[in-house]
N, C-alpha and C positions, 0 to 999 in steps of 0.2 A: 404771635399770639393767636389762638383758636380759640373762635366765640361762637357760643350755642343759642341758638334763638330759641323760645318758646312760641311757637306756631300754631293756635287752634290744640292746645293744650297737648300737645306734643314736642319735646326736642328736636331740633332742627339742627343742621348744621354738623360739623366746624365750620364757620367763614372766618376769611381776613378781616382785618380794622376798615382796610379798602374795599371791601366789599359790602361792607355793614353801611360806612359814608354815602358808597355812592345810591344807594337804596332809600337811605333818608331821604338825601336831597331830594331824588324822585320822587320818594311819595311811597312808595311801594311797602316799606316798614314803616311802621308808628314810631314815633321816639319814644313810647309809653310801652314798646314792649318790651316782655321780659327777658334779658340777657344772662350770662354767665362763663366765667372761663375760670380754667386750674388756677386755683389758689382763692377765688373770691369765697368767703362764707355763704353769700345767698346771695338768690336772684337779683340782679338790678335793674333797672329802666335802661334801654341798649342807648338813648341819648346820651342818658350821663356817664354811660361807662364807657361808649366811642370819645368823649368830651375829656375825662380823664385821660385815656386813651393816650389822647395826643398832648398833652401838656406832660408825658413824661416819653415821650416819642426821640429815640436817640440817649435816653439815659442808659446807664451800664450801672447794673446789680450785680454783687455780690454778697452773699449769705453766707456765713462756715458757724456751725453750731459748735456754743459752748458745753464743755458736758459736766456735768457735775464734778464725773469721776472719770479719771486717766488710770490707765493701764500702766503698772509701772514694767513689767513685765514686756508689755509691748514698744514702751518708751525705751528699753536696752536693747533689744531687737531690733530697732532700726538703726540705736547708735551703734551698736555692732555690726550689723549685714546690712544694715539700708543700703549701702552702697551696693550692693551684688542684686539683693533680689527688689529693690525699689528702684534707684537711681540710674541700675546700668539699663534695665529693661525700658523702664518710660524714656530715658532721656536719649536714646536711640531712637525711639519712635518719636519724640517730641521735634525732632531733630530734622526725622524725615518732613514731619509737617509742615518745620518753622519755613523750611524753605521750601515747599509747596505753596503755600500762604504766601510767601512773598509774591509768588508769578501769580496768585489768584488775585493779588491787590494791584499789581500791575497791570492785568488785565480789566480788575473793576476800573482803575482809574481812568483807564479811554473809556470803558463804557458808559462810569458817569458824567464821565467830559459829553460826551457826545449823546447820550440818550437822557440823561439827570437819572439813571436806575440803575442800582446796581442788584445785578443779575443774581436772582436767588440762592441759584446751587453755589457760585463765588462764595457770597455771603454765610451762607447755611455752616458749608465746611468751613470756613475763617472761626465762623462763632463757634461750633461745636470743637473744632481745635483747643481754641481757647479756656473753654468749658474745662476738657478734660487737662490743659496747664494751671488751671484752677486748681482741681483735683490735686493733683499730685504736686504743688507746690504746699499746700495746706497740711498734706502729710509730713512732708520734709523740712517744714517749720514748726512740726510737734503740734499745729493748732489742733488736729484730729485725730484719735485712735482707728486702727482699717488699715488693708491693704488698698491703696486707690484701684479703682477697677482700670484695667485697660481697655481704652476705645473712645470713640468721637462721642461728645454728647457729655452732657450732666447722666451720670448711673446711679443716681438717689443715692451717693454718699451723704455726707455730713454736707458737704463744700458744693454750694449751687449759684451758676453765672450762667448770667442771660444779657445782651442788649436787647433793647425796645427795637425794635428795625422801624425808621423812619419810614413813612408814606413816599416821600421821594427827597431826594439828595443836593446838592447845592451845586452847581457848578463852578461854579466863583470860591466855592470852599476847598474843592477838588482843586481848582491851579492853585492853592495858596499852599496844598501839600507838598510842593517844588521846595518849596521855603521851609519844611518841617523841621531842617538841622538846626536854624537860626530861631525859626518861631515855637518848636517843642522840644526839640533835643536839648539846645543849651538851657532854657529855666527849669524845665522839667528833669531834665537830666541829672544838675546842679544839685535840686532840692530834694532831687529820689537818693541819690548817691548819700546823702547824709539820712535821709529816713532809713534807709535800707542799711546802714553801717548800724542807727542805732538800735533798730529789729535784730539784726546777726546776736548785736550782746545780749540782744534781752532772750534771744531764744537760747544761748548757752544757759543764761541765769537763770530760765523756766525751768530748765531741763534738771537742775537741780532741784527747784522745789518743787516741780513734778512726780521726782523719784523721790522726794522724802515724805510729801505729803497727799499723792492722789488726786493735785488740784491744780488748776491753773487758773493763778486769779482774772476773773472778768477784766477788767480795766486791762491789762499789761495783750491780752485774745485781741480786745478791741481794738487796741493801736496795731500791733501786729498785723491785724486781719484788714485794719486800714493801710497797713502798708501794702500789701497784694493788692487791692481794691483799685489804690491811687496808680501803678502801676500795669495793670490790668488796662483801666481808662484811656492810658496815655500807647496804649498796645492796638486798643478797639479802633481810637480815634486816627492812629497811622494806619492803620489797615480799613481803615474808610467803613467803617461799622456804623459809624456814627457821625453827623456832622459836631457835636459839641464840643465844642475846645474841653479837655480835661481841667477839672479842677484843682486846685492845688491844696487838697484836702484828700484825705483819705474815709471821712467822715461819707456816710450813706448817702 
């Protein structure tokens, strides 16, 4: 996250959350000055918005907009060709990543073993990975009309994922990932495997009244879009994005 201080009636900044803290403590910033970052409506007091800050520090967002109106046009297009011009293109490249990603988590995890930080560029790429597996699963469950763009990063599609990156990392959390097969794989695994079977029907079932009526009902987006969500979480938290154990919820 990038926060902008209001400075002697100037914009200041981007700084980090960590940079914003250790300046409080100091003395150096007011807790009464006025802050801001992407997405807030207005100015806040940089106390209470470092103080939020960290009470959602390590949560993992995702966003995929409902739209009113679906393209049916574009909904045959992907069931026809998606496979050539969507799935063969990303999933090659998703592919290259997934196992980049792996040696970048391998790598973070001596470093948070040993230092409790993990190293930003690790991090940075892991997330934006992620990001753009966001992207291009949202298309390929029909949740979003677009071609997903190709590249690292949220590219202001419909479909927008973020982790909160923690101030610093756990160590004790870090060796309990040794145990991820018993302690996430098997409960997580279990209860994704059946959300994710009952998503598959429900996106063939969308797909028809998508194409007959231009709509995809909210409720049926929401569980769906909770399905990616719930999995995404359980993605961040084995790639050491985040210390929160994932929840067993798909819900925000």
């Amino acid at each position: 996250m990038e926060i902008f201080l209001n400075l002697n009636g100037q914009q200041q900044g981007p700084y980090t959350p960590e940079q914003i803290q250790e300046w409080l403590a100091s003395g150096e910033v007011a807790a009464e000055t006025q802050a801001w970052h992407d997405g807030l409506p207005e100015w806040v007091a940089v106390g209470k918005l470092v103080t939020e800050t960290a009470d959602v520090a390590g949560e993992v967002f995702l966003h995929i907009e409902h739209q009113k109106e679906y393209s049916r046009g574009e909904l045959l297009l992907r069931m026809i060709l998606g496979l050539i011009y969507i799935d063969l293109p990303h999933g090659l490249c998703l592919l290259g990543l997934g196992l980049a990603c792996t040696l970048c988590s391998v790598l973070a995890w001596f470093a948070v073993l040993f230092t409790g930080n993990h190293p930003e560029g690790l991090y940075q790429f892991t997330n934006r990975s992620l990001q753009w597996l966001a992207r291009w699963a949202a298309t390929a469950m029909n949740l979003v009309d677009g071609f997903p763009a190709l590249g690292l990063g949220n590219r202001g599609d419909r479909a927008d994922f973020s982790v909160e990156r923690p101030a610093e990392f756990s160590r004790r959390k870090c060796l309990l990932r040794l145990f991820a097969v018993v302690s996430v794989g098997v409960p997580h695994g279990i209860c994704l495997w059946f959300r994710m079977l009952t998503s598959v029907v429900l996106v063939g079932i969308m797909f028809w009244v998508t194409l007959f009526t231009g709509k995809y009902p909210r409720a049926v987006h929401e569980f769906n879009t909770g399905t990616l969500r719930w999995a995404l979480r359980v993605a961040a938290y084995l790639a050491l994005l985040t210390d929160r154990y994932p929840a067993f919820s798909g819900k925000p």
